[in-house]
C-alpha positions as MATLAB code, in Angstrom:
seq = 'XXXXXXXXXXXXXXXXXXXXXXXXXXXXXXXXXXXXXXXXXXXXXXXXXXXXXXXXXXXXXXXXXXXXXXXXXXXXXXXXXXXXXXXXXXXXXXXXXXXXXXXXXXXXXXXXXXXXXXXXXXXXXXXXXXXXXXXXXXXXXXXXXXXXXXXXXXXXXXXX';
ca = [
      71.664   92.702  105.701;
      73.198   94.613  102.965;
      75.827   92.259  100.570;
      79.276   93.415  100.309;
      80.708   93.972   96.803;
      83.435   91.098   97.454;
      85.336   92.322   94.360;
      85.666   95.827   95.218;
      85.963   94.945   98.456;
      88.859   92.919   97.201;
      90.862   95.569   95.447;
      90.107   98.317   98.293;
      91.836   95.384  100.299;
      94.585   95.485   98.481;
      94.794   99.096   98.075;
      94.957   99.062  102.266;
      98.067   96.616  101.813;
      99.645   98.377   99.063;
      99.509  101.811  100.989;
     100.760  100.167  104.351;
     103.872   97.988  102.815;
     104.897  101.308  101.147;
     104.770  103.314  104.742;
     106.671  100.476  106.612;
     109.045  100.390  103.766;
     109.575  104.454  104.531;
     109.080  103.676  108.153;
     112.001  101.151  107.778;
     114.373  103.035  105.770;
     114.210  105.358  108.211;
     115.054  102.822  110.576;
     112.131  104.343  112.848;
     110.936  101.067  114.747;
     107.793  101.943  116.938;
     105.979  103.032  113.848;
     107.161   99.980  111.583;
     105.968   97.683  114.073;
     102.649   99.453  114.535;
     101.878   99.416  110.757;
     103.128   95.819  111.046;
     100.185   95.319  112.935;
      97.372   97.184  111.320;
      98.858   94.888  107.968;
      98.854   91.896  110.175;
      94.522   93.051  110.593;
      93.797   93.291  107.083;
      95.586   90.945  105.589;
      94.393   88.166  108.198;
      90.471   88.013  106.908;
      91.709   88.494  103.509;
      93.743   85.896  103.418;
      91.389   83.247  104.843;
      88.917   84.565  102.536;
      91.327   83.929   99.659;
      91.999   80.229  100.589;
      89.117   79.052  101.640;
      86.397   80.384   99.060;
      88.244   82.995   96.411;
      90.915   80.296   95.476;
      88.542   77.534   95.258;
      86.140   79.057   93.188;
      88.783   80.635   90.830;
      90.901   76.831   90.468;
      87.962   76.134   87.678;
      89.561   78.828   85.542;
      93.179   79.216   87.032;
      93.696   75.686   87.322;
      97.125   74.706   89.186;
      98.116   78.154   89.182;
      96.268   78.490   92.129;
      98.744   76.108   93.905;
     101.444   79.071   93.473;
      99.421   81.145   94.810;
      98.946   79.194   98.227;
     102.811   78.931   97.930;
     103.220   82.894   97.596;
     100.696   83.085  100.482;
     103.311   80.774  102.364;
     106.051   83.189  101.300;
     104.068   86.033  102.670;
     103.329   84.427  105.940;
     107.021   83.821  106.708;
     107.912   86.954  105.878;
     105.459   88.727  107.823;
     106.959   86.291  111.099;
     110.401   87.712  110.188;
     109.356   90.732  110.314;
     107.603   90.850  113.405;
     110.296   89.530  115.075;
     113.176   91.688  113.917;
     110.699   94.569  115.394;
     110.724   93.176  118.457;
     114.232   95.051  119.202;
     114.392   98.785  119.517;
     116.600   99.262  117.138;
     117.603   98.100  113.334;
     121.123   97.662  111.860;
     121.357   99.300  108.224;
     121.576   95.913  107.245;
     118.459   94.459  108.677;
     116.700   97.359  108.074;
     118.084   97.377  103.986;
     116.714   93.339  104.048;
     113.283   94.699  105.628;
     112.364   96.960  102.682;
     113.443   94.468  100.610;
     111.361   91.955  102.002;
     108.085   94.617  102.138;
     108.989   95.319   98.576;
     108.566   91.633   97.668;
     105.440   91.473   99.126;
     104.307   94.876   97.444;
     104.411   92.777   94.228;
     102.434   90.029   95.601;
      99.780   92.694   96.117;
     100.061   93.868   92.466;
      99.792   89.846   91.042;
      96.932   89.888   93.073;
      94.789   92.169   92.661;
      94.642   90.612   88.755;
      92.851   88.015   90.426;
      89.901   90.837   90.559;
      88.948   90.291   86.486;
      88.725   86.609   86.642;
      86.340   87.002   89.747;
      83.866   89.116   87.728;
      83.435   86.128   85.627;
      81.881   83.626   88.332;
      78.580   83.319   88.032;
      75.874   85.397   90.660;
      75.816   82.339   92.655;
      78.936   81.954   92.814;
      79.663   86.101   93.949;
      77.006   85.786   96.572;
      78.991   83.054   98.595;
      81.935   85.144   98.020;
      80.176   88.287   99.528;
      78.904   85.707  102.454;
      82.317   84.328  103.186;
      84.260   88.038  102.989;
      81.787   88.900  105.658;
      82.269   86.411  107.462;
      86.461   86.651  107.717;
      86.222   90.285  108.368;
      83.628   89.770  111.337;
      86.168   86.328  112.408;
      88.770   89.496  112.323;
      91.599   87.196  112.405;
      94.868   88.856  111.998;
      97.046   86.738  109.687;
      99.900   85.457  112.110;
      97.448   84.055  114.447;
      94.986   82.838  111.492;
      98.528   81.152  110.054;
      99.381   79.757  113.880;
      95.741   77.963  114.659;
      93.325   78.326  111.743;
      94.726   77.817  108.533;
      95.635   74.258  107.480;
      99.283   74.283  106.623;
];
């Protein structure tokens, strides 16, 4: 079986996110519904194996050199989650006020800059030891095959 690169694999993560937030944010100001709720859900795919990956072996192996910090970023994770359940169910209904839709790109904005603080995380990786990379390449793996999608990983997996 070939290894994964875990921290490209990483950033081209994040480049999926980054490129979907900023298409729902278009798809929202538009206040065009069916397609916002469809890249919803291909963000709710990625971001599901990414972010168990992230808690359960990325996190713990960066808390040598991040130290507490990494406790924000379980608490932006949080953030994220709740958010993404907002969203979700605001596209439910077939139609968005220019109010709801103004707080929706908002709200995809905010996460657009938890993607950016992220994706930092990428230098500090490159520093763990070989050993250390190859359980990270194991445990990417095995999210993505888990495919997961975040609101269900949040609603039975995750331990919140």
């Amino acid at each position: 079986m070939v290894k994964l690169d875990p921290i490209a694999e990483f950033r081209e993560d994040h480049r999926k996110v980054r490129d979907g937030l900023l298409e729902l944010m278009e798809a929202l100001q538009s206040k065009d519904v069916v397609r916002a709720r469809t890249i919803l859900g291909k963000i709710n795919v990625v971001v599901g194996p990414h972010f168990r990956y992230e808690e359960e072996t990325l996190y713990p192996a960066l808390r040598v050199l991040l130290g507490e910090y990494v406790d924000q970023l379980l608490k932006e994770h949080d953030g994220v989650i709740a958010t993404a359940r907002s969203c979700a169910e605001l596209l439910k209904r077939d139609r968005l006020t220019d109010e709801e839709a103004k707080q929706a790109v908002s709200a995809a904005r905010a996460l657009l800059i938890h993607v950016s603080n992220c994706d930092g995380l990428s230098i500090l990786s490159e520093r763990l030891n070989k050993k250390e990379i190859d359980t990270l390449s194991e445990k990417l793996t095995t999210a993505r095959k888990a495919g997961v999608p975040l609101l269900d990983w949040a609603d039975t997996i995750r331990n919140k």
